[in-house]
N, C-alpha and C positions, 0 to 999 in steps of 0.2 A: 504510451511509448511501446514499439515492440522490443522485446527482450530476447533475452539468449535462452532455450532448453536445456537443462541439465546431457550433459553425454558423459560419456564412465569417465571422460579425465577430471569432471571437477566442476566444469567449464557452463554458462546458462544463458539462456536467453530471459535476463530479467529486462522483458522489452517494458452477447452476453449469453436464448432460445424458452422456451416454457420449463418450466421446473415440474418434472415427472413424479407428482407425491403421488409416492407409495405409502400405506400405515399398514404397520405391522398387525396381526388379529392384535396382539399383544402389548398395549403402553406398558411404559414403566410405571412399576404401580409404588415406589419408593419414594416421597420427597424428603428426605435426608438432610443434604446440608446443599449447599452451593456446587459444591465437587462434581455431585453428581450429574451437573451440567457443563461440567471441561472435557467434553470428547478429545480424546487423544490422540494426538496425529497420525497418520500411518505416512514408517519411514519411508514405504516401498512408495509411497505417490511423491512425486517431487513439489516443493513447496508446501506440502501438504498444512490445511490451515484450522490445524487440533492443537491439541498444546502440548506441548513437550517434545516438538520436530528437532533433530540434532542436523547441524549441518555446519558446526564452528560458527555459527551464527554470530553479526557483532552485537555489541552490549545494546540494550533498549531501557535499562536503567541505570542512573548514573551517569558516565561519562560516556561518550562513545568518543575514543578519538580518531583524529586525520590528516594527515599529507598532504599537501596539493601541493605540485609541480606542472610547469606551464611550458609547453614543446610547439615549434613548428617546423614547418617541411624545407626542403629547395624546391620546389614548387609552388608550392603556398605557403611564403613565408607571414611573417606576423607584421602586419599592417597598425597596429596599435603602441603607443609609444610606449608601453610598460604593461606589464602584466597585473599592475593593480588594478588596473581597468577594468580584466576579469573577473580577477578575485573579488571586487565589489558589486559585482552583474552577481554574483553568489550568497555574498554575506555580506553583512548580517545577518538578511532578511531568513537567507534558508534554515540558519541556528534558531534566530527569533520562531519561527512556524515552530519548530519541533518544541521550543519551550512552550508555546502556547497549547501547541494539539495533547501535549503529555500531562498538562497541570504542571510544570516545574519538573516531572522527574528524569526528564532525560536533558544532558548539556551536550550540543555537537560542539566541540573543540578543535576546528581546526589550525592549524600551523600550515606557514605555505611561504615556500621560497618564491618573490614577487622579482629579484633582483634581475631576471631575465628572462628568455623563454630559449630552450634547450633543444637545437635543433637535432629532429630527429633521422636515422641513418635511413629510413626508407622514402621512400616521394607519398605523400598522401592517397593520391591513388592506388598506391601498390599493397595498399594495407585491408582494400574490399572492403572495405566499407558499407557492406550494404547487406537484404535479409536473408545471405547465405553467407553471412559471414560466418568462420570458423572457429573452434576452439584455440588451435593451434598458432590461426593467424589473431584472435586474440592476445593471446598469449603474448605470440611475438612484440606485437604493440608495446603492450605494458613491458617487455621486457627490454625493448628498444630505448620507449621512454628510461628506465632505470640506468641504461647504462648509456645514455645521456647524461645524466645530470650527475654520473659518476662521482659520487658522495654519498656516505652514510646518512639513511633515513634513520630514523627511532623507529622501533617498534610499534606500531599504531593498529588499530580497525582494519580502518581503511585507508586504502590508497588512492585522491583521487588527480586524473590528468586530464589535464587541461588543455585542450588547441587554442590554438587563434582562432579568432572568427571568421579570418582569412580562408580556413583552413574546411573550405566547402565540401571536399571528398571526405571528409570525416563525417559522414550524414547523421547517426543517431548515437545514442547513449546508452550502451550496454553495461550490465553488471558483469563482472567475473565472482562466480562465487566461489571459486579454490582459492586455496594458499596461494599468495604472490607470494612470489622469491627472484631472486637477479638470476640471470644464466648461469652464475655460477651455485646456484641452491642456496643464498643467502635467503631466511626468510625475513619478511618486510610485513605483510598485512594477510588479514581474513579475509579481507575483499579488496577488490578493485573496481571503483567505477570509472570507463571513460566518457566524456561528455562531446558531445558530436556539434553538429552543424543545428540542429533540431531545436536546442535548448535555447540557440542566441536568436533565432529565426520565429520558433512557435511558444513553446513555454515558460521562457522566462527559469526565473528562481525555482522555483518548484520542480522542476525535474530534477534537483538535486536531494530531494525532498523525496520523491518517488524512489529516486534510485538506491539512494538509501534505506528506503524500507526493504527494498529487496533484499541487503545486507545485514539485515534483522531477520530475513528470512519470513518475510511478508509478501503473498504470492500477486501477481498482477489477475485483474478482476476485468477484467477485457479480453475478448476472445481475439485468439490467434489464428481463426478460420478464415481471417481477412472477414468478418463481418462486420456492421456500423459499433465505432465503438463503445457507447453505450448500450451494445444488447443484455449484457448482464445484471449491470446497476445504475445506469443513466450517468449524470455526475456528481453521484453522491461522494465519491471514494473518488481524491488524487490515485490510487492504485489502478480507477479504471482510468478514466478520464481525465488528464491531469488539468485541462482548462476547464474540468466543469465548473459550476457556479455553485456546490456544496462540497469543497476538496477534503475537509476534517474526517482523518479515518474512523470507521466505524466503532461503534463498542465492543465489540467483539475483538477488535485488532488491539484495541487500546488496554482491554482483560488479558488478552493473552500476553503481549510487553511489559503488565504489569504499571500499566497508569492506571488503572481502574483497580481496586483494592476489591475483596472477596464481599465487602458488607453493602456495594455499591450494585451490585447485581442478584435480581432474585432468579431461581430455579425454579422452575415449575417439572414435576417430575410422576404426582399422582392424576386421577382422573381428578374433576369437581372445576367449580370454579372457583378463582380467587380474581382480587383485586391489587392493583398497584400504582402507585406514582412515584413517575419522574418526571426530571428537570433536563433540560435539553444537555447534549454533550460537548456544549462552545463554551460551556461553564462549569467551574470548579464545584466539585462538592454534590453531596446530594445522592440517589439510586440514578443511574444511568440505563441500566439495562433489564427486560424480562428477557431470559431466555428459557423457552422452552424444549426439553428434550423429547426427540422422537424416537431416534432409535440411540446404538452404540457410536454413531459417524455422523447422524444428522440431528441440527437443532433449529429452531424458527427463532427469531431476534425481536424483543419493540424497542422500539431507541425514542427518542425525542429530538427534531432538528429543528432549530430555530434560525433565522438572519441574523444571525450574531457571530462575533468573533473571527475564525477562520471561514465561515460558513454566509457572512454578511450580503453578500451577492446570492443568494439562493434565491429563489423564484417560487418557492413553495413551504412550507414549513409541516408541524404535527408530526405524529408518529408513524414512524417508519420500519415496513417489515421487510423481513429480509429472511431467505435460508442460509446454511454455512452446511456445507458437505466435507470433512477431513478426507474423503475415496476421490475428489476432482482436482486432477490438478491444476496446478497454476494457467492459465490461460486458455481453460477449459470450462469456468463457471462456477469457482468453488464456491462464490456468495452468490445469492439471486435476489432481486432489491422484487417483491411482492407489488405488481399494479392496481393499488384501492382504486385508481381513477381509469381504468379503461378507457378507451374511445374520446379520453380528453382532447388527445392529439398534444397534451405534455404545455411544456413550457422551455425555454433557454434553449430550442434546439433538438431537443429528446424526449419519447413518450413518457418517461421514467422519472422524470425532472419533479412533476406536480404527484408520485404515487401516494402521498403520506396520507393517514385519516387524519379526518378532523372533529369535530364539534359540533360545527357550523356547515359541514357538507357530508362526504361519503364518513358515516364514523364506525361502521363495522365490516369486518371482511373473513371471512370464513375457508377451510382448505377442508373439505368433509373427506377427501384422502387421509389428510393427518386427522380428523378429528377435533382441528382445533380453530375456536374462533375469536378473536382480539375484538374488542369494544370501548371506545372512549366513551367513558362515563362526564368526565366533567373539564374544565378547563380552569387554571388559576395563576394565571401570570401566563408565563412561558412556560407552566410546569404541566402536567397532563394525568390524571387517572385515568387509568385502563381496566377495564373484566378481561380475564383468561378464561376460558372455558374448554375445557378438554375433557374426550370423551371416549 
């Protein structure tokens, strides 16, 4: 989904090319604790995907909660006898993912007035809808919306609103990631998502799912150059590709939100080699992640994906490498999913789909830039041994 850009109001576009390794003469020569591989975000990149980004971000442990109110135009009124209709095109399903993708630690709870749909003061089309929409005629929207339904919200996360499907000049689903408030500065939410034409039409449940992550301050993983968009990470990550065929966010996302505990991920931070295993990330428990650090902003990822769980439709399984840069922002490349399969010509659509090593085919892949080389040593269920090697 294309998103909104941050601009000084507040306001974003929460709508892949080769990854340039450079190695420094110098690794870290420290392997210390885990820490030493949470690159820290830098606040000046927007989204930036290190850990400890400030941006009012909503909650990704625990509770996050929600809103939804459900608006249509004079123009494109609401064709649907009730707005539960929507509300069930939503949820469960999208609460159900995030308990699944988190291990239990996050609960989406929303509340949502179903009892009508809230017509709003603009005509649909007058709201631009489209990928020059503004901050300001953002804004408006949501603020139209609120003083529609002219009643006290609770305090919540997020706010999100909801069209008709009627409602075709509403084409995509952008984040807002300022403070909502009513026109009159009453504050309401950390975020706002609105959901467009796009969601009832192409993605389904899940782009509620996406958009959300946004709202955690999870940056989108598909380029905004208008190129295909699995250039970055094929469809490993709902963040890039929300119909891909591996949606379950990466280890990396799930460490920094805090589903992935400290003792679930190793560091690699001196020269030498070492050894590790994991179990895929569609299942509870277990090491989920090597990461290794490169410099202060960049690290290389192994993950383990299996067809299981959120992931059951994938087309490729084994372990999977990826960069994470905290200096790129959001819809610029900040992850880059590693091709062990070259020249495959991919699988489900995308070269990217089939990159993982395996066992039984490509099982080692080397970046002599970084210095470092990944090796599956064994295979034992769905779980994987790997060699690090760094040099």
């Amino acid at each position: 989904m294309m998103r909104q850009r941050l601009q000084p109001s507040g306001w974003a576009w929460c709508f892949y090319p080769i990854v340039a390794f450079k190695l420094a003469a110098g690794l870290p020569q420290a392997r210390a604790d885990v820490s030493a591989c949470k690159i820290a975000a830098d606040q000046s990149v927007y989204l930036s995907d290190g850990f400890g980004y400030e941006l009012n971000c909503a909650p990704s442990v625990g509770t996050l909660s929600a809103f939804m109110i459900f608006v249509d135009f004079s123009d494109q009124g609401a064709t649907e006898s009730s707005p539960q209709e929507l509300h069930d095109f939503f949820l469960p399903s999208a609460a159900d993912w995030y308990a699944t993708a988190s291990y239990g630690a996050l609960e989406l709870s929303v509340n949502a007035d179903t009892s009508r749909f809230y017509r709003m003061s603009g005509t649909a089309v007058s709201y631009n809808f489209q990928r020059g929409l503004t901050s300001q005629l953002h804004q408006r929207y949501i603020q139209d919306a609120l003083a529609a339904y002219n009643a006290p919200i609770p305090e919540v996360d997020v706010l999100y609103v909801v069209p008709t499907k009627n409602a075709t000049a509403i084409t995509y689903s952008p984040t807002y990631v300022g403070d909502v408030t009513t026109r009159a500065g009453t504050y309401v939410a950390k975020k706002a998502v609105t959901f467009g034409h796009d969601g009832y039409a192409t993605w389904g449940s899940l782009v509620l799912n996406h958009e959300t992550g946004h709202t955690m301050c999870i940056p989108d993983y598909y380029p905004f150059n208008g190129s295909a968009t699995g250039l970055f990470i094929g469809g490993w990550n709902l963040m890039g590709l929300i119909s891909g065929p591996s949606p379950d966010y990466f280890a990396w996302d799930k460490w920094r939100l805090g589903w992935l505990g400290d003792d679930q991920v190793d560091c690699v931070a001196e020269n030498g080699e070492t050894t590790h295993s994991l179990s895929p990330i569609e299942v509870t428990g277990g090491k989920k992640a090597v990461v290794v650090k490169h410099s202060d902003t960049e690290v290389l990822v192994a993950e383990v994906r299996s067809a299981t769980g959120l992931d059951a439709a994938s087309c490729a399984t084994g372990v999977l490498l990826y960069t994470v840069s905290s200096t790129t922002e959001t819809g610029e490349g900040p992850v880059r999913v590693l091709d062990a399969t070259p020249g495959s010509g991919g699988c489900a659509g995308d070269r990217l789909n089939d990159a993982t090593l395996t066992l039984d085919g490509t099982s080692s892949y080397a970046i002599p830039d970084w210095g470092i080389e990944v090796t599956v040593v064994a295979k034992n269920g769905e779980d994987y041994d790997i060699k690090v090697a760094l040099t």
